[in-house]
C-alpha positions as CSV (number, residue, x, y, z in Angstrom):
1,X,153.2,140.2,-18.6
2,X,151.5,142.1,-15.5
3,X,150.8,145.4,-15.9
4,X,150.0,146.6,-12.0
5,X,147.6,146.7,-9.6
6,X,144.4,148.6,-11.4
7,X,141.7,148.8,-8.9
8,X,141.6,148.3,-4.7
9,X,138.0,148.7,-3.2
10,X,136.5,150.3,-0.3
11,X,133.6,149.2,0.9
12,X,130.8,152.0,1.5
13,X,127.4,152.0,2.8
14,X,125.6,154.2,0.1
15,X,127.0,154.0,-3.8
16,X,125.8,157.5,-4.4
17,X,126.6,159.2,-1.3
18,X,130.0,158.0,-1.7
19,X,130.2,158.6,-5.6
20,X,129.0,162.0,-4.8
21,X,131.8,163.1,-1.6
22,X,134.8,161.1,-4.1
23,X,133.9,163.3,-7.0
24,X,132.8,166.3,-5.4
25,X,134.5,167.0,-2.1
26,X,138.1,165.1,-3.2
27,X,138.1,165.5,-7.0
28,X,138.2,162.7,-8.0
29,X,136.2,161.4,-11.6
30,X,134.0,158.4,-12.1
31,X,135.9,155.8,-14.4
32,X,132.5,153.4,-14.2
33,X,129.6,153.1,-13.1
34,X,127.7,149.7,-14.5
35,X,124.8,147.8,-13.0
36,X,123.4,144.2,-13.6
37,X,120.7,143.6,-11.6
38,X,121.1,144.6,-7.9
39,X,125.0,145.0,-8.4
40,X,126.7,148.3,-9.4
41,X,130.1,148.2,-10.0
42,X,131.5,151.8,-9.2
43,X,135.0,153.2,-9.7
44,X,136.5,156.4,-9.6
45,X,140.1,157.9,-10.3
46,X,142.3,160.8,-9.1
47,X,142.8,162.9,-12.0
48,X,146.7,162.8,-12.0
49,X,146.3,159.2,-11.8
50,X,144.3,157.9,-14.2
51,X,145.6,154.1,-14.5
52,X,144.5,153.5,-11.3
53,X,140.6,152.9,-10.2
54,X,139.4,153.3,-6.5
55,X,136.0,150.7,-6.3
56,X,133.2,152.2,-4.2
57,X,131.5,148.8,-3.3
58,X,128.7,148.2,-1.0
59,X,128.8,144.6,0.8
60,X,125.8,142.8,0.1
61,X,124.7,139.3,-1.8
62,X,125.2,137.1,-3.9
63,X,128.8,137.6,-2.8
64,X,128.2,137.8,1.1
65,X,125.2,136.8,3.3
66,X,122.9,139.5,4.8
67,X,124.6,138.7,8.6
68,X,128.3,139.5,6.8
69,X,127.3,142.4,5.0
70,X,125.9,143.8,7.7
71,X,129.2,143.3,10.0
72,X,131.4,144.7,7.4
73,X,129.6,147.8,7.4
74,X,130.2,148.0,11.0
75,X,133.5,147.5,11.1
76,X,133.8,150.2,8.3
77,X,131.8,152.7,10.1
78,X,134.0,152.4,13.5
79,X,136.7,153.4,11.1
80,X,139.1,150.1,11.8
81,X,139.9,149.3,8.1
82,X,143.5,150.5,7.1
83,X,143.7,153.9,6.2
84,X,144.2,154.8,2.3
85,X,146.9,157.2,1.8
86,X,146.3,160.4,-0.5
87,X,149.9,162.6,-1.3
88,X,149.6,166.4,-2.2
89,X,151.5,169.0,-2.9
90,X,151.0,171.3,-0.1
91,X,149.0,169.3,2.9
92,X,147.8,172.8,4.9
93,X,146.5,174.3,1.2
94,X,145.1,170.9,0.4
95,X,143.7,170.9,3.9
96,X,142.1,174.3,3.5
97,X,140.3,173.6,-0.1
98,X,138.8,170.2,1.2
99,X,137.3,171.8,4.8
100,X,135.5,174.7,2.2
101,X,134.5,171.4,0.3
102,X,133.0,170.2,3.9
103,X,135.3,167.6,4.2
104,X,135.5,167.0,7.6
105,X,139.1,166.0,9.3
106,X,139.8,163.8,11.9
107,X,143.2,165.1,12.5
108,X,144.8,169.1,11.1
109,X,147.7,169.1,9.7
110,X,150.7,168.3,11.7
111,X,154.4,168.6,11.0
112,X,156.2,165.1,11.7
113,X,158.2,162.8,10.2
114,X,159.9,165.3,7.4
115,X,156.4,166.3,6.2
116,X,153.4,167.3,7.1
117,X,150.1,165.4,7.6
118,X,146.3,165.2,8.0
119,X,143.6,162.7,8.5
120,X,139.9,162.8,7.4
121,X,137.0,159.9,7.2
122,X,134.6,159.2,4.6
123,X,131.3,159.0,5.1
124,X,131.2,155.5,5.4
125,X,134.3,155.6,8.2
126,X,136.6,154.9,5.9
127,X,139.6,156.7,7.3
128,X,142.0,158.4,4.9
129,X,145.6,160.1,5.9
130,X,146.7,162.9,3.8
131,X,150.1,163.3,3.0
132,X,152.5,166.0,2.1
133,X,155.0,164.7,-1.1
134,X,158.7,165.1,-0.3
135,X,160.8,167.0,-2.0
């Protein structure tokens, strides 16, 4: 019996400069952080969801060749991969906390759709709508 989708990855350029803007700019908590050799294997989880793990994963060998790695972290940085969605309560107070946390936003928030939204990047490019939750 399957029990759900348990962790999705992002690919980052630096571990610990991502580790650091997941847990202290968005909140979120470390679920693992492992190493065998060369690898880490890095998750962390929003607090009010705690079944699912977001992977902070560099691209590098023995899984892809130095030319690959190297492209994926291009493409990242340019900020084409899909966007990840985060919902909050209240996007503009949401909006405010994560600016004083020096998140920087690509978009404010702006009322469409039957909610209100904003968009921010990581700093690996990875870009990141966030999303008012209907009533």
């Amino acid at each position: 019996m399957s029990q759900g989708v348990g962790v999705v990855g992002l690919y980052v350029r630096d571990q610990d400069e991502a580790l650091q803007f997941y847990v202290e700019k968005l909140g979120f908590r470390v679920h693992t952080d492992a190493r065998n050799g060369d690898y880490r294997w890095l998750t962390v989880q929003h607090p009010d969801q705690p079944s699912f793990q977001l992977g902070l994963f560099t691209p590098q060998s023995p899984i892809l060749d130095a030319a690959t790695a190297q492209t994926l972290r291009d493409i990242v940085a340019k900020g084409a991969m899909p966007p990840l969605v985060l919902v909050v309560d209240d996007c503009r107070a949401a909006y405010d906390r994560m600016c004083a946390r020096g998140v920087e936003f690509t978009q404010e928030p702006v009322d469409r759709y039957g909610t209100v939204d904003a968009g921010f990047r990581d700093p690996s490019g990875n870009g990141w709508k966030m999303i008012e939750a209907q009533a």
